[in-house]
C-alpha positions in Angstrom: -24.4 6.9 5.0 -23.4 10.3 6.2 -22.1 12.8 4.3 -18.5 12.3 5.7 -18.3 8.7 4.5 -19.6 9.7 1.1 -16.8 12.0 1.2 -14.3 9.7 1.8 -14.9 7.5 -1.1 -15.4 10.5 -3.2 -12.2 8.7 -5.4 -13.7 5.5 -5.6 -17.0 6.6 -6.8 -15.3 8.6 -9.3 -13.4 6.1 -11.1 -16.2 3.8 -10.3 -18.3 6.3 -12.4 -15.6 6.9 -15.4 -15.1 3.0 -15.6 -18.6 2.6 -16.1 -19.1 5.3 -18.6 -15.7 4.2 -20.7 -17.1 0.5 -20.5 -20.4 2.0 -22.0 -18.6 3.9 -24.7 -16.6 1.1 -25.7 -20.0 -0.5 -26.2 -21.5 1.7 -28.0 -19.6 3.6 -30.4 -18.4 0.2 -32.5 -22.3 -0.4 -32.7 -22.6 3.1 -34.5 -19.5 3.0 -36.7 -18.8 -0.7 -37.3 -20.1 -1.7 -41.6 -23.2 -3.8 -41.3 -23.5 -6.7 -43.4 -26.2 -6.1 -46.4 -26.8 -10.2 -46.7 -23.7 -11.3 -48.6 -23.6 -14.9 -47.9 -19.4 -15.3 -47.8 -19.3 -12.9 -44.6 -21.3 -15.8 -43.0 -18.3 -18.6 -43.5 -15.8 -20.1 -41.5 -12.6 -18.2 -43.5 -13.4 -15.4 -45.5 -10.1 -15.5 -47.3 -11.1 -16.8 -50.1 -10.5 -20.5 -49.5 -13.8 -22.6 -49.9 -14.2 -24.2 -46.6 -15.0 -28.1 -46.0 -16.4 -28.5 -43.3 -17.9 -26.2 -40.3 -15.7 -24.7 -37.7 -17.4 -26.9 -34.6 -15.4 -30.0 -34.3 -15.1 -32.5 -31.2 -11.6 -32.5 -29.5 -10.5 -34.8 -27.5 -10.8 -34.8 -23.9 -6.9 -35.3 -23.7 -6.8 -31.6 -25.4 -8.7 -30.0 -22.6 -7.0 -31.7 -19.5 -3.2 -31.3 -20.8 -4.6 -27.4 -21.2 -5.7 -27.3 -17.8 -2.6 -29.0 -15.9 -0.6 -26.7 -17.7 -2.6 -23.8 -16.9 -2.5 -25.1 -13.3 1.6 -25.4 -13.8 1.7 -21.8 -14.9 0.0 -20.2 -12.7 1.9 -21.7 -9.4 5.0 -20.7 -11.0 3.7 -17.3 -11.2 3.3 -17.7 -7.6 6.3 -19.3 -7.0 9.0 -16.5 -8.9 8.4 -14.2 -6.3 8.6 -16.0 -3.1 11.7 -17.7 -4.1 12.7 -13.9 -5.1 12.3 -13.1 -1.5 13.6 -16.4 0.4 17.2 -14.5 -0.5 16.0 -11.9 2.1 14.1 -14.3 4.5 16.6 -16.8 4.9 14.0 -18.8 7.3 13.4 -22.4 7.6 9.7 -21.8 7.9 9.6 -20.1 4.3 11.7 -23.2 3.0 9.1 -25.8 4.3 6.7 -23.9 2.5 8.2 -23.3 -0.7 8.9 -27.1 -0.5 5.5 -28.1 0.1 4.3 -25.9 -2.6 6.3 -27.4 -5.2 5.4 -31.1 -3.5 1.7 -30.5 -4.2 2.3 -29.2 -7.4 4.5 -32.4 -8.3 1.7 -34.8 -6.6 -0.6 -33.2 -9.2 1.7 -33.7 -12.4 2.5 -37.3 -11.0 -1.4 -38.0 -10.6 -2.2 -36.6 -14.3 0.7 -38.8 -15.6 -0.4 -41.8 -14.1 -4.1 -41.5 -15.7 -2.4 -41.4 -18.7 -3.2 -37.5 -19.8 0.5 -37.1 -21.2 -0.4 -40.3 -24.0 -1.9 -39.1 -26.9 -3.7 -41.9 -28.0 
């Protein structure tokens, strides 16, 4: 690289540089401030509040749990897609941006339909 392109990116470098250095600060200073532990056994459980616990903190979930979370994370984030296009389509007023807005929201129904008929809505 010449000088000329090094100049150029002279901004990107710099933040680069301060985003490294502030991630390394963040790092560090908590290590240098934070109280250490001097081997008291109750920091170690699941709730330190004061109620005695029963059991440990690691339990098996269903897999029902995990796949509602998902297709509703999948949900979400299509209608964070879909706010601002159908923002817009008052501006476009195109057929071409109402076939795809439509076949958005059809694939996105094809996928709640599929999930319902496996049966990850019952909570058995």
């Amino acid at each position: 690289m010449d000088a000329s392109t090094i100049h150029q990116y002279r901004f990107v470098l710099c933040f680069l540089g301060l985003g490294l250095i502030f991630g390394m600060i963040s790092v560090a200073v908590p290590h240098f401030i934070a109280p250490r532990s001097r081997g008291e056994k109750d920091t170690f459980k699941t709730y330190e509040s004061g109620i005695v616990p029963e059991r440990g903190a690691w339990r098996q979930f269903s897999l029902a749990y995990y796949l509602y979370a998902l297709l509703y994370l999948a949900v979400a984030v299509d209608v964070i897609y879909l706010l601002p296009v159908a923002v817009v389509f008052r501006t476009l007023h195109t057929w071409q941006s109402l076939v795809e807005i439509v076949v958005f929201v059809a694939i996105l129904a094809v996928a709640v339909v599929y999930s319902w008929r496996t049966g990850v809505f019952r909570w058995d």
